[in-house]
C-alpha positions in Angstrom: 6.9 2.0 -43.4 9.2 2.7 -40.4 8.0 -0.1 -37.6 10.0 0.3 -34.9 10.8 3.3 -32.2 13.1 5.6 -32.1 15.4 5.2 -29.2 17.2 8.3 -28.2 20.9 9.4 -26.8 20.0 11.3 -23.7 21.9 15.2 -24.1 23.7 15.6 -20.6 24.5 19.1 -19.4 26.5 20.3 -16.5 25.0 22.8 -13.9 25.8 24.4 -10.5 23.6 22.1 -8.6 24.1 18.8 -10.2 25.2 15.8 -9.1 26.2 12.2 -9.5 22.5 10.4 -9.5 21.9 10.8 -13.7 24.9 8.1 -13.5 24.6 6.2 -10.5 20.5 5.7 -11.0 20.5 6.0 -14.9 23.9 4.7 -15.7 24.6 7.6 -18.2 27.9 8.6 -19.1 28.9 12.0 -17.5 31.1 14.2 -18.6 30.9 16.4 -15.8 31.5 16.8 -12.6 28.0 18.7 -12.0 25.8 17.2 -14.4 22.3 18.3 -13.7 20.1 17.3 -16.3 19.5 14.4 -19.3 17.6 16.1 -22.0 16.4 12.6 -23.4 13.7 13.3 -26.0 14.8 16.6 -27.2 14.8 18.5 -31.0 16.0 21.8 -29.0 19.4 23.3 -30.6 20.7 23.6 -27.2 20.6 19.6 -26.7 19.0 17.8 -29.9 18.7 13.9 -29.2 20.5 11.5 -31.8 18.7 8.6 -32.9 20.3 5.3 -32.3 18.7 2.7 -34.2 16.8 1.9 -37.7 17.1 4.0 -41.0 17.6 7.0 -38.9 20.6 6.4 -37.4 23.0 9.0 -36.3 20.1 11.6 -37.4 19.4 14.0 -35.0 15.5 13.9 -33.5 15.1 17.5 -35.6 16.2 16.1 -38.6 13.6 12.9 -38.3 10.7 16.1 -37.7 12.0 18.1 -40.7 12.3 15.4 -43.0 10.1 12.7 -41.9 7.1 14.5 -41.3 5.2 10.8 -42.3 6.4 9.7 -38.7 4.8 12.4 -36.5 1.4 12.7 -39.2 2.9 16.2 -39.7 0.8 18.0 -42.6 3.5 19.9 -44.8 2.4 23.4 -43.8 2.9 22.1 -40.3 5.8 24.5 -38.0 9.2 23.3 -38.2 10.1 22.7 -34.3 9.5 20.1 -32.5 7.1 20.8 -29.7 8.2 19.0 -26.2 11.0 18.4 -24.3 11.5 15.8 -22.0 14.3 15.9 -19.6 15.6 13.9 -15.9 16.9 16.5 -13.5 18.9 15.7 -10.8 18.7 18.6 -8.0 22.0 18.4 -5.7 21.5 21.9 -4.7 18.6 23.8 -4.5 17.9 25.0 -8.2 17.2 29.2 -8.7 14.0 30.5 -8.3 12.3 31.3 -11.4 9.6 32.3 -13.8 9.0 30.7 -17.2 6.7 32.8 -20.6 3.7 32.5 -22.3 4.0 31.8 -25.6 3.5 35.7 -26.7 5.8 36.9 -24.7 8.6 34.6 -25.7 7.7 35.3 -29.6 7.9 39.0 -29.2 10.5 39.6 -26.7 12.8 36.8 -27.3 11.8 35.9 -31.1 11.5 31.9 -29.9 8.5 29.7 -30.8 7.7 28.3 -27.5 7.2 30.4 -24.0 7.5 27.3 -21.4 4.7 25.4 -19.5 6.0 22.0 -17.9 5.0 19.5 -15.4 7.4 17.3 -13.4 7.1 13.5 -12.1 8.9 13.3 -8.8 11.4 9.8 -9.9 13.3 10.6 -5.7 12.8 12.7 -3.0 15.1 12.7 -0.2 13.4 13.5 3.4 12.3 16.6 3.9 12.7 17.3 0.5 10.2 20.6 -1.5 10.0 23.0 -4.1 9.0 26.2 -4.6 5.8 26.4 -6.5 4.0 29.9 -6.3 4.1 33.3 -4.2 2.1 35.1 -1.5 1.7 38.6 -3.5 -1.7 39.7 -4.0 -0.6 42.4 -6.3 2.0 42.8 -9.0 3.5 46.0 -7.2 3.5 43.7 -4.3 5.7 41.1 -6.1 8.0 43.7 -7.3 8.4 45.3 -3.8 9.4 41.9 -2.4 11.3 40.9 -5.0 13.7 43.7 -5.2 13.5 43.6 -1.3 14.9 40.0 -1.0 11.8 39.1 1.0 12.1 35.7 -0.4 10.9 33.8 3.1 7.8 35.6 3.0 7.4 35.9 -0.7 7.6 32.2 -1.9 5.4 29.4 -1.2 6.9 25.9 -0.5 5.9 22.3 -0.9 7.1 19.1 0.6 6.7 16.4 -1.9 8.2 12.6 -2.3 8.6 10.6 -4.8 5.5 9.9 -6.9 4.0 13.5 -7.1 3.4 15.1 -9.8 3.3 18.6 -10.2 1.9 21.1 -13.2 3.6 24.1 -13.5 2.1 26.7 -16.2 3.8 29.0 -17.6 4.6 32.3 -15.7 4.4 30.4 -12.5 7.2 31.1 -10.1 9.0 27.7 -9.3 12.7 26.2 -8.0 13.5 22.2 -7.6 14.8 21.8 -4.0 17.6 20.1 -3.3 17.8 16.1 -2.9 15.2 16.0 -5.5 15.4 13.5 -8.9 12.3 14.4 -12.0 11.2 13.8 -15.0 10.6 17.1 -16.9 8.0 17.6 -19.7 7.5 20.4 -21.0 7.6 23.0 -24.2 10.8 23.0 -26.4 11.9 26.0 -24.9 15.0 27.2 -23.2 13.8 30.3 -21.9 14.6 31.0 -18.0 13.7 33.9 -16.0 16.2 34.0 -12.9 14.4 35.5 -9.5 16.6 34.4 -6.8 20.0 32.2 -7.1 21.1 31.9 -3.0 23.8 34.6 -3.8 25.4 31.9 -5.8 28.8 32.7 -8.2 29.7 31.1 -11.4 33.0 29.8 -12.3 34.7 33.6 -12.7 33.3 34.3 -9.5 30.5 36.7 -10.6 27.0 36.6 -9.4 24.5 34.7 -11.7 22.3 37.0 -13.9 19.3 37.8 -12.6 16.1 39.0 -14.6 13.8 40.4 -12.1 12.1 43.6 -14.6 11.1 40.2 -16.9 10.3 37.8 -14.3 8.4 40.2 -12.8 6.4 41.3 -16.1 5.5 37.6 -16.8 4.7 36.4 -13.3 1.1 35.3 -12.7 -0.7 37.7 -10.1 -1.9 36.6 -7.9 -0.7 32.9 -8.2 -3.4 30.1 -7.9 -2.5 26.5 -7.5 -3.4 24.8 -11.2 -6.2 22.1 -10.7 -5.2 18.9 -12.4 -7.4 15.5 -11.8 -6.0 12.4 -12.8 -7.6 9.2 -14.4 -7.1 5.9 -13.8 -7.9 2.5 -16.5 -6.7 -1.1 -17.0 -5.3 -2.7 -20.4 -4.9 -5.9 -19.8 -1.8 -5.8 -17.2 -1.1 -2.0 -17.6 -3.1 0.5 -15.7 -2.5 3.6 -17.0 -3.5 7.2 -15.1 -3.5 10.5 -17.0 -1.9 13.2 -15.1 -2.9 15.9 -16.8 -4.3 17.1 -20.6 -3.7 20.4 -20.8 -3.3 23.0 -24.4 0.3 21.9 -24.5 0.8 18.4 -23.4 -1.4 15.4 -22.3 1.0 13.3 -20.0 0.3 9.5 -18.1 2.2 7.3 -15.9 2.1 3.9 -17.2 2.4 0.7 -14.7 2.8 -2.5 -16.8 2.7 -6.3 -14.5 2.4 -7.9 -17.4 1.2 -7.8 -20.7 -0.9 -5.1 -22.5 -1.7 -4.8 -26.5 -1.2 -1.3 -27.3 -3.0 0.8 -29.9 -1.2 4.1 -30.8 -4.1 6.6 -31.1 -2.5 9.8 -30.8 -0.1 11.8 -33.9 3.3 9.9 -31.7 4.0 9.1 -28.2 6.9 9.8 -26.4 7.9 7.5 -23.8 10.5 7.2 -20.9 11.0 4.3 -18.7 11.6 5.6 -15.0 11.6 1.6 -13.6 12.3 -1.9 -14.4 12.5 -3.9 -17.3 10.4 -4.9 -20.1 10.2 -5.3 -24.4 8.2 -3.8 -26.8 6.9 -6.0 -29.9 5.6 -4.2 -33.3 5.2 -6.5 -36.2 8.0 -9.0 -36.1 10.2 -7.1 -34.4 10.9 -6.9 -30.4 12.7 -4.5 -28.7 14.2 -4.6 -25.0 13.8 -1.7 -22.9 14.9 -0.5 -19.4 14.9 2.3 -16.7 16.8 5.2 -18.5 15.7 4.2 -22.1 13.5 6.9 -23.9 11.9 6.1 -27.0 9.3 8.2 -29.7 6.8 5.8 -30.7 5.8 7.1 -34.5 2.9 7.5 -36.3 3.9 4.9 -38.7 2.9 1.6 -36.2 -0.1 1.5 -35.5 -0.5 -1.0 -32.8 2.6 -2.3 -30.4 2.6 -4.9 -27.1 4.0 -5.1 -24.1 5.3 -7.4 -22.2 7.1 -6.8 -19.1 7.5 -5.2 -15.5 8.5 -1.8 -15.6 7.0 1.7 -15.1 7.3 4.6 -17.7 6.1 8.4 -18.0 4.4 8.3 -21.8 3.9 11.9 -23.3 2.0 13.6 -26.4 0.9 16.7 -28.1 
C-alpha cells in the first residue's frame, strides 16, 4: 500500500506579464525572466508535475494516473486524463481578456477532453488591484458589435478584490487577472484559451498576439450573470475548514490549521497546496514536513492522516 503523499515539482512557464514573485514568495527556481505561472499539481502535456518522493520517483503525475489507478480509486474503464489543474499565477501585467469552453465545445472543435471552468484564491493583491470578471452585453450581437469595436471600457465589468477572495469563474465566462495580483488557480486540465483583448500587446517578433474573437464570441455566456457560490465553515480539532465552492467539476476549501487536526480522507484523493506557514503531515509511521510552496496529492491508498502545525493550504477534489 502506498502511505505517503505525493509531493510534486511545480512546472514554471514564462509569459508576457510575469514577474519575479513565484521566486521571491515561493522560492522556485526561475528560469525566466517573465515567469508567470507554477503549474504545481498538473498531468497536462503542456506542464506534467514530476513526483519527488516514494516508489514513484521521477514518474511523471500522468504516469502515477495511468498506471496506478489503485491511488486515485480509478475503476479500469475510468478516462485516461487527469482531471484538474492547479496552478500559482503571478500577474505583473495585466493578463488578456478572455473566454474559456464548455466541455462540448472543446471536444468537437478542438478534439480536447476538457473545456475549462476554474476558480481562483487571491494569495496578494496590491492596492487598487481587480479583474475582469463578466460583460455588460445584453445580447450576443451586442457582444460582437463591441467586441469588434474595441469598446472594451464599456464592454467589460471590473472587480477590485484583495487578498483572500475567492472568485468562480465557469466556463465561457469572460475574465483577465489584473496586474499586481498573486492566485492560486484550480481548474479543468485544460489548456484551451480564447484571446478577446491583449492591450495592443506584441510578442517577441514584434507581431500582435492572436486573437480569437469569432470563438470567443461563440462560447461567451449571454448575458453574463455573476455565479452564486456560498461557502461553509467547520472545526476539526484546530483546523477550521470552509468550502468555497462544490460545483460539477471541482469541490475546493481553504484550510486554516493552529494546531492539530486528525484527518480522515473521504473523498477518491485530495489535492493540496500550502499558500502559508509551516507544518507536518503524519500517516502511519511516517511524517512528512511541509511549507508555503509545497503541493502534494494525498491518495486513495491512506486512509486517515494528522496534522500538526500552523500553516494555511487551498485542498482540492473531483
Amino acid at each position: 500500500m502506498y502511505n505517503e503523499p505525493l509531493f510534486l515539482e511545480p512546472v514554471l512557464q514564462e509569459r508576457i506579464w510575469g514577474g519575479k514573485k513565484l521566486q521571491t514568495e515561493f522560492g522556485y527556481s526561475t528560469p525566466y525572466e517573465r515567469t508567470g505561472e507554477a503549474w504545481v499539481i498538473s498531468a497536462h502535456p503542456n506542464g506534467p508535475c514530476q513526483i519527488k518522493n516514494g516508489p514513484l520517483e521521477g514518474r511523471t503525475l500522468q504516469d502515477a494516473w495511468e498506471n496506478h489507478k489503485e491511488l486515485f480509486n480509478r475503476a479500469e474503464a475510468a478516462g485516461e486524463t487527469y482531471p484538474l489543474l492547479v496552478k500559482i499565477l503571478d500577474a505583473n501585467e495585466n493578463l488578456s481578456v478572455q473566454v474559456h469552453p464548455d466541455d462540448i465545445y472543446a471536444q468537437k472543435q478542438e478534439g480536447v477532453p476538457y473545456g475549462k471552468t476554474e476558480c481562483w484564491y487571491v494569495l496578494d493583491a496590491e492596492e487598487g488591484a481587480e479583474l475582469i470578471l463578466g460583460h455588460h452585453a445584453d445580447s450576443r450581437e451586442e457582444l460582437k458589435q463591441a467586441m469588434e469595436n474595441g469598446e472594451w471600457d464599456t464592454l467589460l465589468k471590473r472587480v477590485p478584490v484583495t487578498a483572500g477572495d475567492f472568485v468562480y469563474v465557469p466556463s465561457g465566462t469572460i475574465h483577465a487577472i489584473g496586474a499586481g495580483i498573486v492566485i492560486l488557480e484550480t481548474q479543468q486540465s485544460s489548456d484551451i484559451t480564447y484571446r478577446v483583448y491583449d492591450y495592443d500587446r506584441t510578442d517577441t517578433s514584434g507581431e500582435p498576439r492572436e486573437l480569437h474573437l469569432e470563438q470567443a464570441a461563440e462560447v461567451t455566456n449571454v448575458p453574463h450573470e455573476d455565479p452564486s457560490v456560498g461557502t461553509l465553515q467547520e472545526a476539526i480539532e484546530d483546523l477550521t475548514v470552509q468550502k468555497l465552492v462544490e460545483e460539477t467539476y471541482f469541490t475546493v476549501y481553504h484550510w486554516d490549521l493552529q494546531g492539530d487536526a486528525m484527518m480522515e480522507r473521504d473523498k477518491d484523493f485530495l489535492q493540496v497546496s500550502v499558500i502559508k506557514g509551516e507544518a507536518s503531515i503524519t500517516i502511519d509511521d511516517k511524517t512528512f514536513s511541509i511549507e508555503k510552496g509545497n503541493h502534494f496529492v494525498i491518495p486513495h491508498t491512506v486512509k486517515a492522516f494528522s496534522l500538526k502545525g500552523n500553516a494555511e493550504m487551498v485542498v482540492s477534489h473531483t
